[in-house]
N, C-alpha and C positions, 0 to 999 in steps of 0.2 A: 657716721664713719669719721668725719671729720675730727669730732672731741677724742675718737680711741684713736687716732695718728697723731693726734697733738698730746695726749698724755703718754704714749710709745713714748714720745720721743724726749718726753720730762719739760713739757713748755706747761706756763702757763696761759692762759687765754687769752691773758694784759698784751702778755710776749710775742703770741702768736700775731696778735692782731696788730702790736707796732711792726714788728716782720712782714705783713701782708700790706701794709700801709692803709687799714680800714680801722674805722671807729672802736673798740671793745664790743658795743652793747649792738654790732650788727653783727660779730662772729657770736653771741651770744644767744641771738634771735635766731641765727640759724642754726646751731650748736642744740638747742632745743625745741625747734621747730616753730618757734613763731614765726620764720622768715620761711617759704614752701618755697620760694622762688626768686631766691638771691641772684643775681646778675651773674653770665658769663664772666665779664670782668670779675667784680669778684670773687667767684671760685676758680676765675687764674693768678689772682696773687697769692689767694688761701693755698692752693696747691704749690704754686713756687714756693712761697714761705716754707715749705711742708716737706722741700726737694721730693715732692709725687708729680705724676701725668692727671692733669685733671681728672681722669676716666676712673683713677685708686680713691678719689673722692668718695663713689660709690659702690664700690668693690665689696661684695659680701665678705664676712671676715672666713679666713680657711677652716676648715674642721680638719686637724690632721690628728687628732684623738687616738682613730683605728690605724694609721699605719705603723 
């Protein structure tokens, strides 16, 4: 969820992750799953960076298809 709110929003990962103040290749590791279990802290900068509530972190994406 993380990579499709940071590509919404037209960031790149470089971006995202000088905006979060964490390394590139830890928003990367999590971005693709090598990181299962990145820190509270950081998925509160990831989320502020992101202007989200940490909780939109893992928010299933809507299906508004049929309405």
């Amino acid at each position: 969820m993380i990579k499709k709110l940071r590509i919404d929003r037209g960031l790149k990962a470089v971006e995202l992750a000088r905006r979060a103040s964490i390394d590139p290749r830890t928003l990367s590791a999590i971005e693709t799953g090598r990181n299962t279990a990145p820190s509270s802290t950081t998925l509160r900068k990831i989320a502020d960076a992101l202007g989200v509530d940490i909780r939109d972190l893992w928010a299933a994406p809507t299906d508004t298809a049929g309405e």
